[in-house]
Every structure is written in C-alpha cells, then in structure tokens.
C-alpha positions as CSV (number, residue, x, y, z in Angstrom):
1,X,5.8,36.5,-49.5
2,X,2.3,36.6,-49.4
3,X,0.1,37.4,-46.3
4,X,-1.4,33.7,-46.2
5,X,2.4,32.4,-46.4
6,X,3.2,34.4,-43.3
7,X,0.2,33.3,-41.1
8,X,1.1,29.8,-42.0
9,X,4.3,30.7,-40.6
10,X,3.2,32.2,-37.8
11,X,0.3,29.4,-37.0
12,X,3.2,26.9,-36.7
13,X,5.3,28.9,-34.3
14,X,2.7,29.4,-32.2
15,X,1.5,25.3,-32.4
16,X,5.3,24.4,-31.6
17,X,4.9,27.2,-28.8
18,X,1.8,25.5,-27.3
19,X,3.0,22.2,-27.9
20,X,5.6,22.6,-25.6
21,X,3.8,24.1,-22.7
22,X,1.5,21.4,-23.1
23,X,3.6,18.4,-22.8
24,X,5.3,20.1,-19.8
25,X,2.5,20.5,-18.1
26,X,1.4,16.8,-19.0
27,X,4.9,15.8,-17.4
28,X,4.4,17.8,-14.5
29,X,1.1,16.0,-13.7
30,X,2.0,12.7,-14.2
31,X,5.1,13.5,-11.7
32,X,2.5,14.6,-9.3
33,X,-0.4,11.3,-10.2
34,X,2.9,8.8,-9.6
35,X,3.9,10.3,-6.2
36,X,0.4,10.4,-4.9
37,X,-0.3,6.8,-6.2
38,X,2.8,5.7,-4.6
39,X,2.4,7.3,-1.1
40,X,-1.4,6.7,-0.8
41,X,-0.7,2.5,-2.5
42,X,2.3,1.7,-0.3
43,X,1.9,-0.7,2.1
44,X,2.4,0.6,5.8
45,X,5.8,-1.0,6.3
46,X,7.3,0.5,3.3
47,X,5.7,3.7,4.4
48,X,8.5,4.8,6.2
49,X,11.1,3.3,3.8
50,X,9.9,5.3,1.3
51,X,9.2,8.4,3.4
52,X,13.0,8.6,3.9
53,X,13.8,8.2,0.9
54,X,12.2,11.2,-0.4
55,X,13.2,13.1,2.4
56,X,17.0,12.1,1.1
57,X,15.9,13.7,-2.5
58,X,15.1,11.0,-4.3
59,X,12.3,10.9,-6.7
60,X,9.5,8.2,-8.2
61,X,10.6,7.1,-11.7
62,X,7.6,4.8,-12.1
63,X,5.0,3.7,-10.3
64,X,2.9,0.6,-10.7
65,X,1.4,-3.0,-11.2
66,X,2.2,-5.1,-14.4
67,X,-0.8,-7.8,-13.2
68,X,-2.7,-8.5,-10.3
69,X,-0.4,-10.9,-9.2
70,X,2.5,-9.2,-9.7
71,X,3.7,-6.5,-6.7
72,X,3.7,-3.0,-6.7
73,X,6.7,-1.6,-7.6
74,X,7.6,1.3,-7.1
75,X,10.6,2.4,-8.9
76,X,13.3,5.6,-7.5
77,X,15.2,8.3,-9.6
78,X,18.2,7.6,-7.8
79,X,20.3,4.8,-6.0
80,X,20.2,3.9,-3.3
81,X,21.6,1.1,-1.1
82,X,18.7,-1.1,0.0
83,X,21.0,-3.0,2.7
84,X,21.5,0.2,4.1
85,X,18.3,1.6,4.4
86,X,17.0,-1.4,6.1
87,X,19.7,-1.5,9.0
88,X,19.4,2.2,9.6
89,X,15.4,2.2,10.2
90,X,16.0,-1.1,12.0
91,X,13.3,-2.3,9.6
92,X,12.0,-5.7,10.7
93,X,9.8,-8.9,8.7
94,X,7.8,-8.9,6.5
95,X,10.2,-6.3,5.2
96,X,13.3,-7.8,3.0
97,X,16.1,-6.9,0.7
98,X,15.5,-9.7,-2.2
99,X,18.6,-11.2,-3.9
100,X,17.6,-8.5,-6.8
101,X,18.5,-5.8,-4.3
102,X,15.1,-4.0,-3.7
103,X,13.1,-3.6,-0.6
104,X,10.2,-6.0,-0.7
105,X,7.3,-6.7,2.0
106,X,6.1,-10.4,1.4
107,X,2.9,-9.2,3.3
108,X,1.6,-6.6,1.4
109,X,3.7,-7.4,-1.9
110,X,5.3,-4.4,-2.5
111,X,8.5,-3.2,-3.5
112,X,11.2,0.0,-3.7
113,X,13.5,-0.1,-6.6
114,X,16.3,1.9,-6.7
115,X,18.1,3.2,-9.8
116,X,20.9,1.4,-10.7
C-alpha cells in the first residue's frame, strides 16, 4: 500500500467523520428554528394549548404554512387526544376540534396536529 493509498483512506474516514457531526448539528438546529417558529407564530389561543402540550413531552414534528391561505399547522411528535385537551383547559370559541381531529382557531387560522 502506498502512502497516497492510505491518505485517501484516511481523507474519507475523516469526511464520513465530519459528515456526521454536521448533519447532526443541522438536525439539532432545525429542532430548535421549528419550536421557536411555532411558539413565537401561534396564535394566542392556541398558546396555551400548545404550552401544555410540550409541558406533557411532546415535541414539534413540523412546523408551517403550505400557502398564504392555507393555516399554520403545526404538527406534534406524539398523540394526543384533541377532545381531551380542549375539555381539560376549558378552552372556549374560536378554538375547535375539526372533524379531522386537530385543534383549530377559526380566528387566527391555526392548527395543532397530533401524531396519529
């Protein structure tokens, strides 16, 4: 084996070695970006909603707007039972469970997805 041969060899182990830390850390900030854009974009009566979800341990999947005319969604790691959240924070119009099963404000035109 030539010395050229091994710092090719070496060159890619240390690219995987870097590629890896990099996409981890590319993960880690768009975890971060989705969970600030979906605290800071709520509207204020999903605020709290959402706030206790978290608190329970779920996380944001996904976080955003297909179109302008479309609602914010904002989409949970886990389920949850949207029903269920809305009787225990005695959560009131323009707040609604829609027949898909997410919480929706018809105000604001957002929404909390849970996983199903």
């Amino acid at each position: 084996m030539r010395p050229t041969d091994l710092l090719q060899l070496l060159g890619v182990v240390v690219l995987v070695i870097v590629m890896g830390v990099v996409l981890r850390l590319r993960r880690r900030g768009k975890v971060m970006h989705d969970v600030t854009y979906a605290t800071d974009e709520v509207c204020e009566h999903l605020k709290r909603p959402l706030d206790f979800l978290l608190a329970q341990g779920l996380g944001i999947a996904q976080v955003g707007q297909k179109a302008p005319e479309f609602p914010l969604e904002i989409h949970l790691t886990g389920p949850f039972d949207p029903h269920a959240v809305y009787k225990e924070l005695e959560l009131e119009p323009p707040v609604h469970v829609s027949e898909r099963g997410v919480l929706i404000c018809k105000d604001d035109w957002c929404e909390i997805h849970p996983r199903t």
